[in-house]
N, C-alpha and C positions, 0 to 999 in steps of 0.2 A: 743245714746247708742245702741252698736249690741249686742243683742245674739247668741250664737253657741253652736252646739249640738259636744259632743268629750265624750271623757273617759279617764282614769287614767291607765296604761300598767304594773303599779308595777313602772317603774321611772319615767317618763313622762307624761304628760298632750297629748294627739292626738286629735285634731281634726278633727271631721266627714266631716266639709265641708269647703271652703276657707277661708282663716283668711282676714279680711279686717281691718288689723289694720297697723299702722308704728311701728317703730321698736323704742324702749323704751316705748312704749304709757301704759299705767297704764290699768291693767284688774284687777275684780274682781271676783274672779273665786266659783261657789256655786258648793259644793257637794249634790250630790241628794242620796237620800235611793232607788235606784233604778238601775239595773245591765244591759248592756246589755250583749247579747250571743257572746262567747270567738271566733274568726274569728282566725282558725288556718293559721298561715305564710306560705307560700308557700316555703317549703325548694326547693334553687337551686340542678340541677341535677348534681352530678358528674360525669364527664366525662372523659374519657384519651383522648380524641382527640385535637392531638397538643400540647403534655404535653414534644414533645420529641422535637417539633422543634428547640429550641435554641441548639442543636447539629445537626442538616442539614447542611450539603456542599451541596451549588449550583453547586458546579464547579464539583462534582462527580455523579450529575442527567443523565447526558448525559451516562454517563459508570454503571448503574445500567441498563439503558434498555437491555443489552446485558450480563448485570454480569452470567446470570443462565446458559446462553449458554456456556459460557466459564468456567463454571464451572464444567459442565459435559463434555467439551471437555481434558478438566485439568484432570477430574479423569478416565475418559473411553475412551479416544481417541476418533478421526474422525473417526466413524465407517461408 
């Protein structure tokens, strides 16, 4: 017989430390009068980096290194 130390999340059962059992194996699970302290979830960070890519053309990388030049050649001429 193993014991393991976990808590109750509002749905789930979690356990604190590795579960050493097979999968169907019969547990018998005791509730204790005793809580431990709430471990706030590490919210992921939102980010926009790369949120655009699936709109990149490869094939227009090459013609962006020069886009600015020719864009002010476009509006002010070869001065």
């Amino acid at each position: 017989m193993l014991a393991l130390k976990g808590y109750y999340d509002g749905k789930t059962i979690q356990p604190l430390e590795e579960v050493q059992a097979k999968k169907n194996q019969r547990l018998i699970i005791t509730i204790l009068d005793e809580f431990i302290k709430e471990i706030p979830k590490e919210e992921k960070k939102k980010v926009a980096r790369g949120s655009l890519s699936k709109y990149a053309n490869p094939d227009l990388w090459e013609q962006e290194k020069s886009a600015w030049e020719k864009a002010v050649i476009e509006k002010h001429g070869n001065a």
